[in-house]
C-alpha positions in Angstrom: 0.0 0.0 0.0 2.6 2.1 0.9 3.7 1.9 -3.0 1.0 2.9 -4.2 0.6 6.3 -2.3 4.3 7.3 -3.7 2.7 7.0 -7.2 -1.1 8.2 -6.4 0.2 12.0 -7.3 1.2 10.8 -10.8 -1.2 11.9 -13.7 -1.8 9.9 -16.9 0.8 11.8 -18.5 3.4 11.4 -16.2 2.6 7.8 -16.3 3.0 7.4 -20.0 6.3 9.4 -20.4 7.8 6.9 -17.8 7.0 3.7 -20.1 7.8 5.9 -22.9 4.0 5.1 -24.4 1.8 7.9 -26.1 -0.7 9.1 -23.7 -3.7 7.8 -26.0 -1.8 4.6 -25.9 -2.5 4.5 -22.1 -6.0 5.2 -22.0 -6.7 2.3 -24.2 -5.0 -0.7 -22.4 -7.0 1.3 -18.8 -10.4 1.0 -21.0 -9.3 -2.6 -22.1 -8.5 -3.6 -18.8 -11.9 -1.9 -17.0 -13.7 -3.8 -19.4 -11.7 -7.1 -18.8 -10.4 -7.5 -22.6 -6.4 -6.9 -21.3 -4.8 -10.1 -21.0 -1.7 -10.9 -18.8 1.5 -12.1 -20.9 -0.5 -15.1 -21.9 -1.1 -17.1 -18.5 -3.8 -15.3 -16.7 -6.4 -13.2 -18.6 -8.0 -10.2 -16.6 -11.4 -11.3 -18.2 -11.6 -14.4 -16.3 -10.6 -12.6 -12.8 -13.4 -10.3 -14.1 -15.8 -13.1 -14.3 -14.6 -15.0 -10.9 -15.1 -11.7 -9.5 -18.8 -11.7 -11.1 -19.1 -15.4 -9.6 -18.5 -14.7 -6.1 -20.4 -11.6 -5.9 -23.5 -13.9 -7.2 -22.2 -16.2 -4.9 -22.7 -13.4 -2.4 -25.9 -13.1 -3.4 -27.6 -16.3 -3.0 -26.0 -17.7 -0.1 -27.6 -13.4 1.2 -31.2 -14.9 0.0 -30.5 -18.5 1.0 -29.9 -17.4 4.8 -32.7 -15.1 4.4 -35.2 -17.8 2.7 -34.0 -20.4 5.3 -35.0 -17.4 8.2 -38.5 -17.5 6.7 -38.9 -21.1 6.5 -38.1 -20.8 10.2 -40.9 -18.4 11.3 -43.2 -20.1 9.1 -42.5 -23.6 10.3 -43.0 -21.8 14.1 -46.2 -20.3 12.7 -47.4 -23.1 11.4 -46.8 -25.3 15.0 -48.6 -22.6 16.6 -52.0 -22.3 14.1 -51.9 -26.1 14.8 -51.5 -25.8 18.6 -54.4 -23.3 18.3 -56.1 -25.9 16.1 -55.8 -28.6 18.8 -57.2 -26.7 21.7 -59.8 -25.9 19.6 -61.1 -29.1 18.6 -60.3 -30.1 22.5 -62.4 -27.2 23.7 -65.5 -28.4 21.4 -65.2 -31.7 22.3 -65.8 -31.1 26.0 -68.7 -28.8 25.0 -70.5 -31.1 23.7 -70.0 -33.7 26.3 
């Protein structure tokens, strides 16, 4: 981290002087790698980081709305027990009535 602050005053400009590219030359491979197309001396493309970033964020996701599903099934199953507690004493209740 501590790299990275000594270069976060650089511009674009500055960058591209110091690899000795043309400016425009820079902004394409930033675009290219933003949209995952750059790919890394031939052994690890940026487009499939991209897309096991995309997996565990839907990963995320589901396992957010699993937990969440699985806290309803919970209360409902408790709801349920209790309608058929209510259910119970019901029938109980009529049955000495009519005794």
């Amino acid at each position: 981290m501590a790299t990275l602050k000594r270069w976060a005053s650089l511009d674009a400009y500055d960058v591209a002087a110091m690899l000795d590219v043309h400016s425009g030359m820079l902004s394409r491979w930033r675009k290219d790698f933003r949209d995952g197309k750059l790919i890394d001396d031939g052994r690890v493309k940026i487009a499939d980081i991209a897309e096991e970033k995309k997996e565990f964020d839907r990963i995320a996701i589901l396992e957010k709305e699993n937990y969440r599903l699985k806290q309803e099934n919970k209360l409902l199953k408790k709801w349920q027990r209790i309608l058929g507690e209510q259910h119970q004493k019901n029938i109980n209740l009529s049955r000495e009535t009519e005794d």
